[in-house]
MIDO-490661 format. One record per atom (N, C-alpha, C): x, y, z; residue number from 1; atom name. Coordinates in steps of 0.1 Angstrom, whole numbers, plus 2048, in hexadecimal, padded with zeros to 3 digits. Each point is the difference from the previous one (the first is absolute). Layout:
REM MIDO-490661
    c1    c2    c3     n   atom
     X     Y     Z   NUM     CA
...
***
This chain:
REM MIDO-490661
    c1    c2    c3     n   atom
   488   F7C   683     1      N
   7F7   7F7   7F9     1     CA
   7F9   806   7F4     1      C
   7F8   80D   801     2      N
   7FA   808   7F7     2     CA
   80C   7FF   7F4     2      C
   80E   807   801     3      N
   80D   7FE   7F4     3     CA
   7FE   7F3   7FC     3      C
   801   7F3   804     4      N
   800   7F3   7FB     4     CA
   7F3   7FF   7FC     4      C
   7F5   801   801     5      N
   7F5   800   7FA     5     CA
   800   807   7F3     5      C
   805   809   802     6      N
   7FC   80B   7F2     6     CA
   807   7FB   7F7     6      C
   810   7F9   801     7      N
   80B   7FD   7F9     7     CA
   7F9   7F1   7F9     7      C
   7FB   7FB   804     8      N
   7FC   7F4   7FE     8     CA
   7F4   7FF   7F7     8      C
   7F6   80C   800     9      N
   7F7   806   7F9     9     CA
   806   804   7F2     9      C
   809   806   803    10      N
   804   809   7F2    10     CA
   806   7F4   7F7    10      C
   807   7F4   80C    11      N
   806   7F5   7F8    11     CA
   7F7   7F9   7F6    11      C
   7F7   7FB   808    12      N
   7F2   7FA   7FA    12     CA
   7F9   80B   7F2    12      C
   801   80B   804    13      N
   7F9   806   7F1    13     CA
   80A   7FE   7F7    13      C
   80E   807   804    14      N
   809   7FB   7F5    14     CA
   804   7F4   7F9    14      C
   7FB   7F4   808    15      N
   803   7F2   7F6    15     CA
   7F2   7FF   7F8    15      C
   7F2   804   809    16      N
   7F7   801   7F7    16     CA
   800   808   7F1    16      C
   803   80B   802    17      N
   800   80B   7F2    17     CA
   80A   7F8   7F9    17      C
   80A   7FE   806    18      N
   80E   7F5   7F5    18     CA
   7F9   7F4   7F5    18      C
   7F7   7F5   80D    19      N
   7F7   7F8   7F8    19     CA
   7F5   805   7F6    19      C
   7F8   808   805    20      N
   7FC   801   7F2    20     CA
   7FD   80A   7F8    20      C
   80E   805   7FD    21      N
   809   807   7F4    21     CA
   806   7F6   7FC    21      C
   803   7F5   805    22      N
   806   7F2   7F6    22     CA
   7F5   7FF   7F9    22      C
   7F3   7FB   809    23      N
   7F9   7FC   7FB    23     CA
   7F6   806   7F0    23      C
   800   80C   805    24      N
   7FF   809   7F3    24     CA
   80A   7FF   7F5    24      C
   80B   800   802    25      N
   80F   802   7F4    25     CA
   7FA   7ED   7FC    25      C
   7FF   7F5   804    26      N
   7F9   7F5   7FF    26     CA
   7F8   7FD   7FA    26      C
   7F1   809   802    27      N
   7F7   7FF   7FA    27     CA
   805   803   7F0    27      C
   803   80D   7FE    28      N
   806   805   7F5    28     CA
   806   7F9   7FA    28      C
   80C   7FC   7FE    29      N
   807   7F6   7FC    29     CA
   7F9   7F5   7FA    29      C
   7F8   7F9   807    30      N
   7F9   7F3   7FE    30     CA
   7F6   804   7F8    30      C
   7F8   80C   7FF    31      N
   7F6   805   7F6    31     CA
   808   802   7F2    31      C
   80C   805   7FF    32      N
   805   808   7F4    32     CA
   808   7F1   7F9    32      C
   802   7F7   80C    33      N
   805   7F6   7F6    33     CA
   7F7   7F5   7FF    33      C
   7F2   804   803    34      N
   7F3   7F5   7F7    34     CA
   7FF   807   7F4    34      C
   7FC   80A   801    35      N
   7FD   809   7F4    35     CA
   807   7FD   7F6    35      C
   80F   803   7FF    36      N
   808   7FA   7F5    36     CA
   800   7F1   800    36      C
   803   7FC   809    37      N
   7FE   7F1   7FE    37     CA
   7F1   7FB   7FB    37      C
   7F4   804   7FC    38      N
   7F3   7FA   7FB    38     CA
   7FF   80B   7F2    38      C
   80C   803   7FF    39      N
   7FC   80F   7F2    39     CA
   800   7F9   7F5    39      C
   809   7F7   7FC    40      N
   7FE   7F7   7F4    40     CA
   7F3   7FD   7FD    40      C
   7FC   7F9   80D    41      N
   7F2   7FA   7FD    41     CA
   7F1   805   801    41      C
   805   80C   800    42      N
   7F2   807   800    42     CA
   7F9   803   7EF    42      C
   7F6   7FD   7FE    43      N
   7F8   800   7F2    43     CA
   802   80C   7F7    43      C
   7FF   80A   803    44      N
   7FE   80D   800    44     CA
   808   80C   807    44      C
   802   80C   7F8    45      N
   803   80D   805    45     CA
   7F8   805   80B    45      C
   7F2   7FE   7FC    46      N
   7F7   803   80C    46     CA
   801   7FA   80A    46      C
   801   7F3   7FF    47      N
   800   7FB   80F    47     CA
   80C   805   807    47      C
   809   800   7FC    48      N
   80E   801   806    48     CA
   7FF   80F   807    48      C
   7FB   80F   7F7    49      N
   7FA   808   804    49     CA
   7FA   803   80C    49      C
   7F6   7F6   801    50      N
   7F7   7FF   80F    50     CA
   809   7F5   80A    50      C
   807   7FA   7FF    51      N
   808   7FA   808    51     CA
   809   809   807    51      C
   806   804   7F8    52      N
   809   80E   809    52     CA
   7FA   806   808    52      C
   7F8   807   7F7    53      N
   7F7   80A   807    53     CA
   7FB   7F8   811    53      C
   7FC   7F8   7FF    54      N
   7FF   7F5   809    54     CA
   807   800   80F    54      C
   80B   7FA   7F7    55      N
   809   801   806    55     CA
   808   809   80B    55      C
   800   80E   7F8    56      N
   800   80C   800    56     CA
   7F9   805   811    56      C
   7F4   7FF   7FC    57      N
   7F5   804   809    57     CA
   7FF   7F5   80D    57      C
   805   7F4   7FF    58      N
   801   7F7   80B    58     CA
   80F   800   807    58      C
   809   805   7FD    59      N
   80B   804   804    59     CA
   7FE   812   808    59      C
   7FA   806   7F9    60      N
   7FC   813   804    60     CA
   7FC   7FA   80F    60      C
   7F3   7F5   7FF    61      N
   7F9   803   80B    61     CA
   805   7F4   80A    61      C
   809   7F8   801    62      N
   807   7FC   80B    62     CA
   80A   809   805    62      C
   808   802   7F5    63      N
   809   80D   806    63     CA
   7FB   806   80C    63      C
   7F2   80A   7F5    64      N
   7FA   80B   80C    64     CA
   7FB   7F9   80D    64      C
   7FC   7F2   7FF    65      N
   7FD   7FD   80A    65     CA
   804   7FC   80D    65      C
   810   7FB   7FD    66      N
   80A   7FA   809    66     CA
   808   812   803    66      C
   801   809   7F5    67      N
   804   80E   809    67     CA
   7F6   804   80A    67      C
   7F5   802   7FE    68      N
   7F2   802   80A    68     CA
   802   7FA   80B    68      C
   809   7ED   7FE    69      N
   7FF   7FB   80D    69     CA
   80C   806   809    69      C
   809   801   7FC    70      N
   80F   808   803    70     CA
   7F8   80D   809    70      C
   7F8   809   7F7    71      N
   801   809   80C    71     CA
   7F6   801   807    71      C
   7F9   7FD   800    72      N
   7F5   7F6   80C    72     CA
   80A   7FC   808    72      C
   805   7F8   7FE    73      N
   80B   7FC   809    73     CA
   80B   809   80A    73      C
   803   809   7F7    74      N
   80A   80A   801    74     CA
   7F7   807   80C    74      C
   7F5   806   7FA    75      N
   7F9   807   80B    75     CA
   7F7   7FD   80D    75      C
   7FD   7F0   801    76      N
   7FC   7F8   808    76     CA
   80D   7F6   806    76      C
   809   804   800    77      N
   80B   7F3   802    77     CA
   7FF   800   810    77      C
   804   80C   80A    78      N
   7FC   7FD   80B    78     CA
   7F7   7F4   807    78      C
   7F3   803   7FB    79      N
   7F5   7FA   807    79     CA
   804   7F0   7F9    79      C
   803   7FD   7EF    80      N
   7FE   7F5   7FA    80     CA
   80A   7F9   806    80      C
   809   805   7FE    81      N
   810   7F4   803    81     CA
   7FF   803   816    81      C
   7FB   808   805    82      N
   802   7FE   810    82     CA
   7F7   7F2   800    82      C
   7F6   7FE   7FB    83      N
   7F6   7F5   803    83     CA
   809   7F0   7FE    83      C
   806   805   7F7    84      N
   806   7F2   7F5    84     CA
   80A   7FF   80B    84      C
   807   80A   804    85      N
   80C   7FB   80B    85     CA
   7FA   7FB   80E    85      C
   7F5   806   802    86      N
   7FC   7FA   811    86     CA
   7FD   7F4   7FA    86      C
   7F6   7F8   7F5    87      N
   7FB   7F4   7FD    87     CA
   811   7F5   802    87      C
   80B   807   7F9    88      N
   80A   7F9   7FE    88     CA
   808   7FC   80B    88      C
   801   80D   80A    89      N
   809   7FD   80F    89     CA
   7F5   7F8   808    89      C
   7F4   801   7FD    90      N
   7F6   7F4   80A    90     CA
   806   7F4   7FC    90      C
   800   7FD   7F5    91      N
   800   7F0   7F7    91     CA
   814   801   807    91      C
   804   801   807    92      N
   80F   7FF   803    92     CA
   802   7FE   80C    92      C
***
């Protein structure tokens, strides 16, 4: 039971860390193609300047933040995903 438990743990972190590394390669994407997509219409060098920059720094700190959640995860997975599986085999 303990082998099936752990196997099913490691399954659960690995579809999680899968989702959101999409979700990151996603955010990106969808940031890099506003940017060019609204670059015509921006007034100015300056603005477009602080837009990136912007951009830039709102992309840095999701990154960092969705890695932080990975190993939080990584290093709490035991306790986090054993909970999530007893809640799930109850509801069954």
């Amino acid at each position: 039971m303990a082998k099936d438990l752990q196997a099913r743990i490691e399954a659960m972190f690995a579809l999680d860390r899968l989702w959101a590394t999409g979700f990151v390669i996603a955010l990106w994407i969808v940031v890099l193609f506003v940017m060019l997509a609204v670059r015509p219409f921006m007034p100015s060098q300056g603005i477009e300047i602080v837009c990136w920059i912007a951009a830039f720094v709102l992309l840095l700190f999701n990154t960092a933040s969705i890695t932080a959640m990975i190993r939080h995860y990584r290093n709490d997975k035991q306790h986090i995903y054993s909970v999530d599986i007893r809640h799930l085999d109850a509801g069954r």
